[in-house]
C-alpha positions in Angstrom: 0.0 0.0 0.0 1.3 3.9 -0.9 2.2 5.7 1.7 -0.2 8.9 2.2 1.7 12.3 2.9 -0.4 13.6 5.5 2.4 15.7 7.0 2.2 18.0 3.8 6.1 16.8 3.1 5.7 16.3 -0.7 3.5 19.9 -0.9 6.2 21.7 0.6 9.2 20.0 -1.2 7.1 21.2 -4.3 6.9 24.9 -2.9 10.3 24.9 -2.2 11.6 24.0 -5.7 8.8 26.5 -7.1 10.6 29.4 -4.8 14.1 28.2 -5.7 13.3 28.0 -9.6 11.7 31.9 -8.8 14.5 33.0 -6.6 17.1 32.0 -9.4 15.1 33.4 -12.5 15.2 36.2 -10.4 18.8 36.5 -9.9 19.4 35.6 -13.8 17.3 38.2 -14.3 19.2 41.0 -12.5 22.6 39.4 -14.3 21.0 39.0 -17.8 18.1 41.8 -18.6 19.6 44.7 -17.3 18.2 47.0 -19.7 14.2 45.4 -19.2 14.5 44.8 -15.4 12.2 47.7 -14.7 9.3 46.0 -16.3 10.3 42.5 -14.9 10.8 43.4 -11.3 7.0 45.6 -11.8 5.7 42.1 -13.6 6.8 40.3 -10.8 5.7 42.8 -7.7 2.2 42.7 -9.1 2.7 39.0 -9.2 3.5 38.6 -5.8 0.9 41.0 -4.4 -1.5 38.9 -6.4 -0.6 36.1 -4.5 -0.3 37.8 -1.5 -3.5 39.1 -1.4 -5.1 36.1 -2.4 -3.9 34.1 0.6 -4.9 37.0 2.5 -8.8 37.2 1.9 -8.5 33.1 1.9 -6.9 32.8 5.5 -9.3 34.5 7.5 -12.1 32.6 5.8 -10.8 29.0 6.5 -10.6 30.9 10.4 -14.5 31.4 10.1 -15.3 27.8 9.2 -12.4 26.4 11.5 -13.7 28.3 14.3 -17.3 26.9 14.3 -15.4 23.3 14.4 -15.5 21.5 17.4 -11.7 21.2 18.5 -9.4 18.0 17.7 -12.3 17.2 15.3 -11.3 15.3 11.5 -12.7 18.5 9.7 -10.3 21.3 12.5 -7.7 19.0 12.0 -8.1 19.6 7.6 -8.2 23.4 8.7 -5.0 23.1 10.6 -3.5 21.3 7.5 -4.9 24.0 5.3 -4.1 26.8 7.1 -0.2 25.9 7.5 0.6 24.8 4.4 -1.2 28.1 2.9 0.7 30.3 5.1 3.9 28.7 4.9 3.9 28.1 0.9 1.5 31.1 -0.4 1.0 33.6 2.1 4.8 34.0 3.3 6.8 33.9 0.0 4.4 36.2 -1.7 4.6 38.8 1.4 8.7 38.2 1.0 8.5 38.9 -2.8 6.0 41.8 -2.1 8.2 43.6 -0.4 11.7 42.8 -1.7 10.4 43.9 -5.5 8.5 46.6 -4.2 11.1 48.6 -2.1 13.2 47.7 -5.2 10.6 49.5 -7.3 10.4 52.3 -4.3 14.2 53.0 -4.9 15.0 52.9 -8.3 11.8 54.7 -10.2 10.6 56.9 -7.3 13.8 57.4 -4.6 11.5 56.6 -2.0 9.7 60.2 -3.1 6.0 61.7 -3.0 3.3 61.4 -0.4 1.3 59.1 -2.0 4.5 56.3 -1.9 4.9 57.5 1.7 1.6 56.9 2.6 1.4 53.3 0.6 4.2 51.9 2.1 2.0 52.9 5.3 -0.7 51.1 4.4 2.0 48.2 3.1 2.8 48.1 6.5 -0.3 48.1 8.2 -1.7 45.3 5.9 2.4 43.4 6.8 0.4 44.1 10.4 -2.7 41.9 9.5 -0.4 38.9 8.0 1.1 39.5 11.5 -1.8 39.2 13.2 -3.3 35.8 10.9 -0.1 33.8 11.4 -0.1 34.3 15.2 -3.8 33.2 14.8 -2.8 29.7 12.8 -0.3 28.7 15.4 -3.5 29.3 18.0 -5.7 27.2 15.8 -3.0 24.9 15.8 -2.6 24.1 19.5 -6.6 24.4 19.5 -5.9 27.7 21.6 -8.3 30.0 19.4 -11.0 31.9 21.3 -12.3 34.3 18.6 -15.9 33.3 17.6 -16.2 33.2 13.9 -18.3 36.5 13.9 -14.3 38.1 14.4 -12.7 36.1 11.8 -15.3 37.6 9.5 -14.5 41.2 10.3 -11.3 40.5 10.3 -11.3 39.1 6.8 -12.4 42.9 5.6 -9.6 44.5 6.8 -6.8 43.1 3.9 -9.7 44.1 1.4 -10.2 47.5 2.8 -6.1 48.2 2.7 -5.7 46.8 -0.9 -8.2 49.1 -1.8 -6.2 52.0 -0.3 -3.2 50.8 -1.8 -4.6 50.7 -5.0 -5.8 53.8 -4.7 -2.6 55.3 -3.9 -0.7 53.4 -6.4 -3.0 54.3 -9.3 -4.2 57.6 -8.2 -1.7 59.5 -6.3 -3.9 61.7 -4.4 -0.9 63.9 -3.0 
């Protein structure tokens, strides 16, 4: 009979070669394109923040659903699964990227100028606050240590939605 990976060890030696094969494009990148990085490292800031995001309006949702479960139960022990392997493979590499292309992007086209950069990188770190906040939360869920009814986890699940709007906003818009 097959052996069943139920400790997510085959999931995360697949993340791990995805984020070594992206770490060393990256750097072949920087040595190769000189002349095009610009629109690479912007191609893959908004790729990251994609990701990013999209592991950030997920999280808090699994939290709702996982908090309603009765504790050491099969269906918290998926979310604890779930919630882990979506932090540690999504959530984290794309917040890592995020950043590391961004500030790159900060420095070189805008010398970390203008208000409306000033103010994004703000919000950047207010919503860097949020993943904060979420990964303390899966280690809770983790030991079965949550306390937050799911009524929080919803509200909570607005608040990366509400900053990527302001982000947006300023990125697009630059009201000042």
């Amino acid at each position: 009979m097959a052996k069943v990976d139920t400790d997510g060890s085959k999931a995360g030696k697949r993340a791990f070669t995805a984020l070594l094969i992206f770490a060393v494009l990256s750097v072949l990148l920087f040595a190769l394109a000189p002349d095009d990085l610009y629109l690479w490292i912007k191609a893959l800031h908004v790729i990251a923040v994609i990701s990013w995001m999209a592991g950030m309006l997920y999280l808090p949702r699994l939290f709702v659903y996982h908090a309603d479960c009765e504790k050491g139960s099969p269906q918290s022990e998926t979310f604890k699964v779930m919630e882990k392997r979506l932090l540690r493979y999504i959530i984290n590499p794309a917040m890592i990227a995020s950043w590391v292309f961004g500030l790159w992007l900060a420095w070189k086209v805008f010398g970390f100028q203008g208000g409306w950069l000033h103010a994004k990188l703000a919000l950047v770190v207010l919503l860097s606050g949020v993943h904060g906040y979420l990964s303390a939360a899966v280690r809770r869920f983790a030991s079965d240590a949550n306390e937050k009814p799911a009524r929080h986890w919803r509200m909570v699940n607005e608040l990366p939605t509400v900053l990527m709007i302001l982000i947006v906003i300023m990125v697009i818009v630059k009201p000042f």
